[in-house]
VEXDREN-2710 file (C-alpha; in Angstrom, 1 decimal):
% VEXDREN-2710
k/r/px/py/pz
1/UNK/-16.9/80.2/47.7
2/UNK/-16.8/81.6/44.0
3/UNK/-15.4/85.0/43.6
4/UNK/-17.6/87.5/41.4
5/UNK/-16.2/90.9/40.6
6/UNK/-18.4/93.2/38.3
7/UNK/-17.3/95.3/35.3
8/UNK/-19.5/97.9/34.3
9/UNK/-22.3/99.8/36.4
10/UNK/-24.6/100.8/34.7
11/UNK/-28.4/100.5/34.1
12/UNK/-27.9/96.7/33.5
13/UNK/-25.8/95.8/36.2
14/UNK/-29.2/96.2/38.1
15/UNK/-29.8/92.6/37.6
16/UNK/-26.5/91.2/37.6
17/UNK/-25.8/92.1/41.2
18/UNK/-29.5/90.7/42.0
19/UNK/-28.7/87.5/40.3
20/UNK/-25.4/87.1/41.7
21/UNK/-27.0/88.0/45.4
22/UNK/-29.5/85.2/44.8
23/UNK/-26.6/82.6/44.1
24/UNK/-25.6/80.2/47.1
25/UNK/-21.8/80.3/47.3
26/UNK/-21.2/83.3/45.4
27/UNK/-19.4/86.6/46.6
28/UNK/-19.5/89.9/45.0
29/UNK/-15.7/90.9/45.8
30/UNK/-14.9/93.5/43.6
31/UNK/-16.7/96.4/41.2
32/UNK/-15.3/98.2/38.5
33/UNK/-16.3/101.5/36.6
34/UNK/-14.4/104.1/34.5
35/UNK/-17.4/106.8/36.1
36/UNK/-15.7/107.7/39.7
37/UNK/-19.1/108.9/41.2
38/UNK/-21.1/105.9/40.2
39/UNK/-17.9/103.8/41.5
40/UNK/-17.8/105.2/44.4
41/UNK/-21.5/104.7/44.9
42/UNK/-21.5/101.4/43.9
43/UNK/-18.9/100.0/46.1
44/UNK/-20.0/101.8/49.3
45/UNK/-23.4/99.7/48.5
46/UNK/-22.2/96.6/47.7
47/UNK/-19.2/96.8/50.6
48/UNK/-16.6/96.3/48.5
49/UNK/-13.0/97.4/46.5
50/UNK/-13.8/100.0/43.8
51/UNK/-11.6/100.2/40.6
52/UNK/-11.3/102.0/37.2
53/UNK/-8.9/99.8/35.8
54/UNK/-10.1/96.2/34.6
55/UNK/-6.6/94.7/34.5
56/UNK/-5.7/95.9/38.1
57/UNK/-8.7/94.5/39.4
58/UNK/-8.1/90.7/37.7
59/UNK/-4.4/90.6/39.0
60/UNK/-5.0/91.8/42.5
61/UNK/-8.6/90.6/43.4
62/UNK/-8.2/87.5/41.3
63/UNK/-11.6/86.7/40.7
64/UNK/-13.5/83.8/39.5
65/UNK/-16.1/85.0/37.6
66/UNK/-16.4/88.1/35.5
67/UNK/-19.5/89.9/34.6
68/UNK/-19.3/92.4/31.9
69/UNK/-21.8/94.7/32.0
70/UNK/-19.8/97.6/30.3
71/UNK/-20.6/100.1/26.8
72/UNK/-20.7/97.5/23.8
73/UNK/-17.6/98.4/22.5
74/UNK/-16.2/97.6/25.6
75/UNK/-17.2/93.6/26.0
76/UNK/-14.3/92.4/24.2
77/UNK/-11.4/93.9/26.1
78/UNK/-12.1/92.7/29.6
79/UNK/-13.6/89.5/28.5
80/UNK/-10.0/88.6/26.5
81/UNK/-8.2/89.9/29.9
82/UNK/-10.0/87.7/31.9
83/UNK/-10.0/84.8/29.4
84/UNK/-6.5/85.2/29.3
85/UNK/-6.1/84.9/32.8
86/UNK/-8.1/81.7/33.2
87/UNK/-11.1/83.7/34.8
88/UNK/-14.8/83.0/33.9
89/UNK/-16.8/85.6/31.8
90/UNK/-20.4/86.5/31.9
91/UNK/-20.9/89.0/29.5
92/UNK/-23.7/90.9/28.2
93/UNK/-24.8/91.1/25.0
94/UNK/-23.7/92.1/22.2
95/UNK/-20.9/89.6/21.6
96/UNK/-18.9/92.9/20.5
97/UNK/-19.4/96.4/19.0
98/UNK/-17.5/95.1/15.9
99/UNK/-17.3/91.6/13.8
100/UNK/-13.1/92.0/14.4
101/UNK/-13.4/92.3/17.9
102/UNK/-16.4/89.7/18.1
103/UNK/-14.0/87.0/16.5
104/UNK/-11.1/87.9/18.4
105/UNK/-13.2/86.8/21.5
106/UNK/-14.4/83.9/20.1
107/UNK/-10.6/83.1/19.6
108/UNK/-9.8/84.0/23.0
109/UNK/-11.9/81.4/24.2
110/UNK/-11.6/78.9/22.2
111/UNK/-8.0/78.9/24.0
112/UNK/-8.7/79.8/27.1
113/UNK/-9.2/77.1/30.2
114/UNK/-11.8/79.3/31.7
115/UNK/-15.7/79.6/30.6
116/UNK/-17.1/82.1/28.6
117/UNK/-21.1/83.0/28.1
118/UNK/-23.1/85.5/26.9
119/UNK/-26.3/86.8/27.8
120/UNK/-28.7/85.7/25.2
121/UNK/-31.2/85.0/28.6
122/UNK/-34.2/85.0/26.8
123/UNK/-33.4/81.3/25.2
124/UNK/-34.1/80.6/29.2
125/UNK/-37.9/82.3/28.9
126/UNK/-40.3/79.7/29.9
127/UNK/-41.9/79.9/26.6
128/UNK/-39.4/80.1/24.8
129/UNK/-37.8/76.6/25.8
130/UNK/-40.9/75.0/25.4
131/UNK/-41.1/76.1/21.8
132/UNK/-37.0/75.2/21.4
133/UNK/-38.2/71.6/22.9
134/UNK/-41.2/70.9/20.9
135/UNK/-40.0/72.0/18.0
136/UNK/-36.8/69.8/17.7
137/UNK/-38.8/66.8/18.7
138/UNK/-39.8/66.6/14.9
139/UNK/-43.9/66.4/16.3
140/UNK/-45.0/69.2/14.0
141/UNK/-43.6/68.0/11.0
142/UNK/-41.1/70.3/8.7
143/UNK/-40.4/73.8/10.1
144/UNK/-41.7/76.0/7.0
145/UNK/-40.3/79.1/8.4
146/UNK/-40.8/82.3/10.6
147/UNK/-41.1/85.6/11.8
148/UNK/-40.4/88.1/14.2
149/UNK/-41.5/91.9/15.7
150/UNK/-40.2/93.9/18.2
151/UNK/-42.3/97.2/18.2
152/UNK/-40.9/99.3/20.9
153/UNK/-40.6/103.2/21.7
154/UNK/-37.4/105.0/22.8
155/UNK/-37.5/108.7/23.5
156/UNK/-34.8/110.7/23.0
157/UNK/-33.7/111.4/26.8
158/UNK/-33.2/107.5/26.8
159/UNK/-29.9/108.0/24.2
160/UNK/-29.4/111.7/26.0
161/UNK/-28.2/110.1/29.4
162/UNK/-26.2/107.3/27.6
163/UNK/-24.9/108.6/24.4
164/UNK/-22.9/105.8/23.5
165/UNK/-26.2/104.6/22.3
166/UNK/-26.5/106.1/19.7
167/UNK/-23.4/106.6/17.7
168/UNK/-21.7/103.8/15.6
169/UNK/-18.5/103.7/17.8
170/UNK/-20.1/103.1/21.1
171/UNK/-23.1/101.0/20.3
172/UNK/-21.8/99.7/17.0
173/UNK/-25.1/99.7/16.0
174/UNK/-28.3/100.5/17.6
175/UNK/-31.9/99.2/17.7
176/UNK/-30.6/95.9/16.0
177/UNK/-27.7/95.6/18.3
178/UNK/-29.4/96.9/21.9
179/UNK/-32.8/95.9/21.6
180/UNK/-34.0/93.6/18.7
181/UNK/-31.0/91.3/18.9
182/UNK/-32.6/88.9/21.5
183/UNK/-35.4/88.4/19.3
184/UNK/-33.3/87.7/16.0
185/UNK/-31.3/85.7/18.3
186/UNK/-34.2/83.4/18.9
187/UNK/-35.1/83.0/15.1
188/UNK/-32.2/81.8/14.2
189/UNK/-31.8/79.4/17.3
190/UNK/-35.3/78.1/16.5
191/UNK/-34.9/78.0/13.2
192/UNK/-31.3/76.9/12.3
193/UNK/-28.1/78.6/10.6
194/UNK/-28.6/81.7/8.7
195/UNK/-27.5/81.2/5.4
196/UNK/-28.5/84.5/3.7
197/UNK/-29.8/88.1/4.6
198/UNK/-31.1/90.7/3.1
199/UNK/-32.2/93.9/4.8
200/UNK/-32.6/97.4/5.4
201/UNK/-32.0/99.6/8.4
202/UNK/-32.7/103.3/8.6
203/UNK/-33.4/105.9/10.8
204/UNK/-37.3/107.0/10.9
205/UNK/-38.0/108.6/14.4
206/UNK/-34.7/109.6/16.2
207/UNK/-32.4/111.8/13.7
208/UNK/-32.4/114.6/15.1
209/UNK/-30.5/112.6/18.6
210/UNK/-29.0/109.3/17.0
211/UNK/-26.8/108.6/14.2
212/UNK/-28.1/104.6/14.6
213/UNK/-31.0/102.8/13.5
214/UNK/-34.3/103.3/15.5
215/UNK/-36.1/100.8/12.3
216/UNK/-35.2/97.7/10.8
217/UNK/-36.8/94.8/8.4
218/UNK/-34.5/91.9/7.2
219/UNK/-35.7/88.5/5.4
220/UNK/-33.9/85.5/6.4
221/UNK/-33.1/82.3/4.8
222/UNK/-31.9/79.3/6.8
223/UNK/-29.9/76.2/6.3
224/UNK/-33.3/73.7/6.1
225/UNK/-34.6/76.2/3.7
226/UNK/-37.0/77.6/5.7
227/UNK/-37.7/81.5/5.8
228/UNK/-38.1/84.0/8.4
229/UNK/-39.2/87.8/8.1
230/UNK/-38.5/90.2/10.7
231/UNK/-39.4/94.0/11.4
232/UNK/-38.4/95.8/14.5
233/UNK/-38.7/99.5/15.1
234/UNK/-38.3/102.1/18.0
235/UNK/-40.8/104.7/16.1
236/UNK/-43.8/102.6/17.6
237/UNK/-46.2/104.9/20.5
238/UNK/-45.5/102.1/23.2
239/UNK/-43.6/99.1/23.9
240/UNK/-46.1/96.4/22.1
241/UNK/-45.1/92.6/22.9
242/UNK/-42.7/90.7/21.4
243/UNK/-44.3/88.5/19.1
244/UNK/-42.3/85.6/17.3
245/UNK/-44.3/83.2/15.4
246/UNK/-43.3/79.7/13.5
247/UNK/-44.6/77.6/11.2
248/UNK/-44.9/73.9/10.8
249/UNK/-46.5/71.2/9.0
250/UNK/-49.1/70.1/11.4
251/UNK/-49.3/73.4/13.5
252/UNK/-48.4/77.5/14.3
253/UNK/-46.6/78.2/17.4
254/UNK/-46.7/81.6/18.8
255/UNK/-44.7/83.6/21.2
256/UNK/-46.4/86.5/22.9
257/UNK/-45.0/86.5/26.1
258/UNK/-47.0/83.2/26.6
259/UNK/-46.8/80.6/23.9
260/UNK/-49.5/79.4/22.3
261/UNK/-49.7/76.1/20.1
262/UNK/-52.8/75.7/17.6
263/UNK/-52.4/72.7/15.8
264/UNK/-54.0/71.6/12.4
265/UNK/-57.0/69.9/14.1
266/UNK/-57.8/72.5/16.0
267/UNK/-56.2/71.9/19.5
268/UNK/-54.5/74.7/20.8
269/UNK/-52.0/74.5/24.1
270/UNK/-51.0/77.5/25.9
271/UNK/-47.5/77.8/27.6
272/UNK/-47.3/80.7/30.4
273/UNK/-44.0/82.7/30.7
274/UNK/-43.4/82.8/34.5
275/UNK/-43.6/86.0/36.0
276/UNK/-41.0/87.7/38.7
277/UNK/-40.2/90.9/40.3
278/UNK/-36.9/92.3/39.3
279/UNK/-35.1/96.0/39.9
280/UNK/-34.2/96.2/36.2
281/UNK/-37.1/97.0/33.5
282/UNK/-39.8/94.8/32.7
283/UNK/-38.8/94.6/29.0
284/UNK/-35.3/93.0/30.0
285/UNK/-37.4/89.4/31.0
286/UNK/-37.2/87.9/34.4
287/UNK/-34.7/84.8/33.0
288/UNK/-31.2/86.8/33.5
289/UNK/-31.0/85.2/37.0
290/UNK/-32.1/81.9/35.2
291/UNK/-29.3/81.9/33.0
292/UNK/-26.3/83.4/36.0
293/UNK/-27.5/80.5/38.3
294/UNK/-27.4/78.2/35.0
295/UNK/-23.9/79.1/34.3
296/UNK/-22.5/79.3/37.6
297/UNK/-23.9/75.5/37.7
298/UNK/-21.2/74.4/35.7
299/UNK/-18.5/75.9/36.6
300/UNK/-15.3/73.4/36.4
301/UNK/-17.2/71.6/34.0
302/UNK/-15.4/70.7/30.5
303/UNK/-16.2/72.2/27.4
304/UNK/-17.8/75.4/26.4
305/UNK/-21.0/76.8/27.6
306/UNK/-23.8/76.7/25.2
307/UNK/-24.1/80.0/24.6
308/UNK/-20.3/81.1/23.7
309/UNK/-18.4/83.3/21.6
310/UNK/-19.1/81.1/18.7
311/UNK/-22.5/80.7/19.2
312/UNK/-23.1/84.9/19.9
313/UNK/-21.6/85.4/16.5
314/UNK/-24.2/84.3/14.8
315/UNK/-26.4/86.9/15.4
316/UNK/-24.0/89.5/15.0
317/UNK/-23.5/88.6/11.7
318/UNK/-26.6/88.7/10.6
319/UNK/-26.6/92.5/12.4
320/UNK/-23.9/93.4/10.1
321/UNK/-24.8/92.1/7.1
322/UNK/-27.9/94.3/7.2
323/UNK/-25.7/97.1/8.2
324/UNK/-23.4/96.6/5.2
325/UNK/-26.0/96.3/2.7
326/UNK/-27.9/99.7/4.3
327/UNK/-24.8/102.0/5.2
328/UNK/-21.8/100.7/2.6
329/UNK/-20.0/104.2/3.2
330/UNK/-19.9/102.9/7.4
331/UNK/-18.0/99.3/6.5
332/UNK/-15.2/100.5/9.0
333/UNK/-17.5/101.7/11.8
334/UNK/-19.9/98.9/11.5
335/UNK/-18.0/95.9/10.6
END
């Protein structure tokens, strides 16, 4: 039996409990919070132990895996505890509210005997593997380059009810960090190491309620040379699909939601993205469970899992780059 305890309850958890539930030989032991209502709540679901304090929970529960589900600029403190205690760590994204804290994780588990990953769980989208696959078996030719859009709407009420959100400290960021960064994520997986960035974030829609970004557009040049453009913004009337286009040689692939393939000669190939019922939001994907089962799956196996500490830095700094170029007095806050 593996031993799951969950850190964090909030709107995310949502899936994280579902995915765990859905896992043969898993056991949700343990929950922790630092809100005592939603603690309380929590554990009388879920029948079990309630805690406020991460560290009290590892040493007497002594679980085997970890999710962290907590604020951003909370990932990094339980994920080193558990590391540090040989435990296993889900955690969600970001990496980290901050580049400092992102590395010091990366360090942590780069020593640690337990596995770390983090929840990039779009790179499990139907889709998108399909594109990953085709694309690195070299039949289109040379990858020319990219783009990506994420053109989604946030009210206000949405940062309101969370405020961590929307202030530097608690999201270390915000529409790059919370909802574009699985889509930058999946450029720069697709389309190699980042090698330069140049960007802008500002704040178009939402200034009156966030100190963050709500709008972004960066250009992106990679290790093969190839190029990738990118706009995302939370100023647009509706949540549009996320489009990710790439270009090749002998033929355009194109993510939206579905993938489509339209090759020079004219064939075109169509990839659906599998559909599933979930209690978290529609926009979060249906591949988190996908991913949980994934890692679970190699539990006790050696070596990292493929989407570590070192791996989740890569987007991050590509985040912070554009956030040092468009806020230079913020370098503390945002680094």
């Amino acid at each position: 039996m593996t031993r799951v305890a969950i850190i964090g309850c909030g709107d995310v958890s949502t899936v994280h409990f579902e995915a765990v539930k859905a896992i043969d030989g898993a056991e949700l032991v343990a929950v922790c919070d630092t809100d005592p209502g939603r603690l309380a709540a929590v554990s009388q679901t879920h029948a079990v132990p309630g805690y406020s304090d991460v560290a009290a929970l590892l040493d007497e529960v002594r679980p085997d895996v970890v999710h962290v589900c907590t604020p951003h600029n909370q990932h990094a403190d339980p994920a080193i505890a558990a590391l540090e205690r040989g435990i296993n760590v889900i955690s969600e994204k970001p990496l980290a509210s901050t580049m400092a804290d992102g590395e010091r994780l990366a360090a942590a588990a780069a020593v640690s005997s337990a596995r770390i990953g983090v929840c990039f769980q779009n790179r499990y989208n139907q889709s998108v593997r399909a594109m990953a696959e085709r694309l690195a078996s070299g039949e289109f030719g040379e990858v020319l380059g990219g783009s990506g859009t994420v053109m989604w709407n946030r009210s206000a009420d949405y940062y309101l009810n969370r405020p961590w959100r929307g202030c530097w400290e608690g999201g270390g960021g915000g529409l790059l960090m919370n909802q574009a960064i699985h889509t930058l994520d999946l450029l720069q997986w697709m389309l190699g190491d980042v090698t330069s960035v140049s960007g802008h974030a500002a704040t178009h829609a939402l200034g009156d309620t966030i100190d963050v970004e709500d709008t972004a557009e960066l250009v992106l040049t990679h290790a093969n040379g190839a190029r990738s453009v990118f706009y995302a913004t939370l100023a647009n009337p509706v949540n549009a699909p996320i489009t990710v286009d790439i270009v090749a040689e002998k033929a355009t692939l194109s993510l939206r939601g579905d993938l489509t393939i339209t090759h020079d000669d004219g064939r075109v190939e169509v990839v659906e993205e599998r559909r599933a019922e979930s209690g978290g939001r529609d926009y979060w994907g249906v591949s988190h469970q996908l991913y949980i089962a994934d890692f679970y799956s190699q539990l006790g196996q050696d070596g990292a899992f493929w989407i570590d500490p070192a791996e989740a830095l890569k987007t991050l700094r590509i985040i912070k780059a554009v956030y040092a170029q468009s806020y230079p007095g913020l370098l503390d806050e945002v680094s």
